[in-house]
PLY file of the C-alpha trace (Angstrom):
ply
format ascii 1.0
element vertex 100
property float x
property float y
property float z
element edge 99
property int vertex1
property int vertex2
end_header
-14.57 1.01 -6.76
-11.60 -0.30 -5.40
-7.73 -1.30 -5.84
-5.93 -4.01 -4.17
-1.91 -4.72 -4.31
0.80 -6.04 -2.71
3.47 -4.38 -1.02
6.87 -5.34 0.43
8.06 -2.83 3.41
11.07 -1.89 5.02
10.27 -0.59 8.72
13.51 1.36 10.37
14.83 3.01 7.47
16.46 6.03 7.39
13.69 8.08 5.04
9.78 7.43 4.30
9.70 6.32 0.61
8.51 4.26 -2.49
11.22 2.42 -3.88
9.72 1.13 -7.07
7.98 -2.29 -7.83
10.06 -5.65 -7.39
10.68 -8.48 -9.72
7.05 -10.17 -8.37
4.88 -6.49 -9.54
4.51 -5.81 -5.54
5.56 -2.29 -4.64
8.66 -1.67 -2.48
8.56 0.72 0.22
10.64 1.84 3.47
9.37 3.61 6.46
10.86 5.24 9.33
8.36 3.95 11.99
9.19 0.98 14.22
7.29 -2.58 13.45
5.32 -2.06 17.35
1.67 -1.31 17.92
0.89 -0.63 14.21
3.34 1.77 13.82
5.12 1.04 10.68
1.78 -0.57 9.16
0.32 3.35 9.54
2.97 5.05 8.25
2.85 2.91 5.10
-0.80 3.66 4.36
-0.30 7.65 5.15
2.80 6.88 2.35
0.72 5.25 -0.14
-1.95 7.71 0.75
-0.05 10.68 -0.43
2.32 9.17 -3.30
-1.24 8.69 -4.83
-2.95 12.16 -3.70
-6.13 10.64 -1.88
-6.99 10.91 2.01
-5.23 8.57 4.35
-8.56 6.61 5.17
-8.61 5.48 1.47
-5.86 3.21 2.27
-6.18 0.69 4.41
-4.29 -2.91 5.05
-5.93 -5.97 3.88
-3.47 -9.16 5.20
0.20 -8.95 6.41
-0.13 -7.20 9.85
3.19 -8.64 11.17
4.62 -9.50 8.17
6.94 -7.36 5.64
4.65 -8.48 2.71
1.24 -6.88 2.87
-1.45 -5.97 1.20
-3.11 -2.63 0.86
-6.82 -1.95 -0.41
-7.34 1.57 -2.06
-11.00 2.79 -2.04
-12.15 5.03 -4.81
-9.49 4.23 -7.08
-9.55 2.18 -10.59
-6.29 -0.32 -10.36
-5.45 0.52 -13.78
-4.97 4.17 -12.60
-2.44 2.82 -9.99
-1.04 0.87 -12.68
0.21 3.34 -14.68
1.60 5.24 -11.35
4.07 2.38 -11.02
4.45 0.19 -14.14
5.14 -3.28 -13.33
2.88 -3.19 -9.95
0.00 -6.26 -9.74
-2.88 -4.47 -9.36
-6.38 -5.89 -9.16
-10.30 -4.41 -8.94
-11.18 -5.05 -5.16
-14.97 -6.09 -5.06
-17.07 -4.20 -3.36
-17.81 -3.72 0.37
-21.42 -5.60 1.61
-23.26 -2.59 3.02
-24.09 -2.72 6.85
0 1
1 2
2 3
3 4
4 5
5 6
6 7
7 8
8 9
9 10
10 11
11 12
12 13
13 14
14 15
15 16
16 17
17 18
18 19
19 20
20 21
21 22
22 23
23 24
24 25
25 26
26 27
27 28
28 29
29 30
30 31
31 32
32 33
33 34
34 35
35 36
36 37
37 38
38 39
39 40
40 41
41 42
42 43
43 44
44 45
45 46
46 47
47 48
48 49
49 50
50 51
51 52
52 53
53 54
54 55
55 56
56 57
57 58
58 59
59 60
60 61
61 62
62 63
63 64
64 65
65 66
66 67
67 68
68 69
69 70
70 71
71 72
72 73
73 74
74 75
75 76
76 77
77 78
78 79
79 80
80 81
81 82
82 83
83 84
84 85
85 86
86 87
87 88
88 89
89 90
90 91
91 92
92 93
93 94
94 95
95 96
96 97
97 98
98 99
């Protein structure tokens, strides 16, 4: 099982942090880490990671590399149980990975 969402993020801010879910259900979020080598992309998933108490590896980036708007894919998790972490967020059931 799997979660996928959407999230729009702030590199260069002044604090790590979740700022809630915006007007389109994608989650907000600011990082201290630069937008260079990855970077800012990491320090989002190590954020996510720990807002919802599961190993950094759980969360990785789907789409939106370069880009502010990303997506994130959370392994082991139900999206309705992310739901309810931050009401308003899109959430969707990610299928599943082909084994190999």
């Amino acid at each position: 099982m799997a979660a996928r969402f959407t999230v729009r993020l702030t590199p260069r801010s002044g604090q790590d942090r979740i700022d809630g879910v915006g007007e389109a259900g994608e989650l907000r979020a600011r990082v201290r880490a630069v937008p260079e080598d990855g970077a800012a992309n990491a320090a989002l998933c190590r954020l996510v990671a720990d807002a919802l108490g599961v190993p950094d590896g759980f969360v990785t980036l789907v789409s939106g590399h370069r880009g502010r708007t990303k997506r994130l894919r959370v392994e082991r998790a139900l999206a309705a149980d992310i739901a309810r972490r931050w009401l308003g967020l899109v959430v969707v059931d990610a299928p599943e990975r082909p084994a190999g």
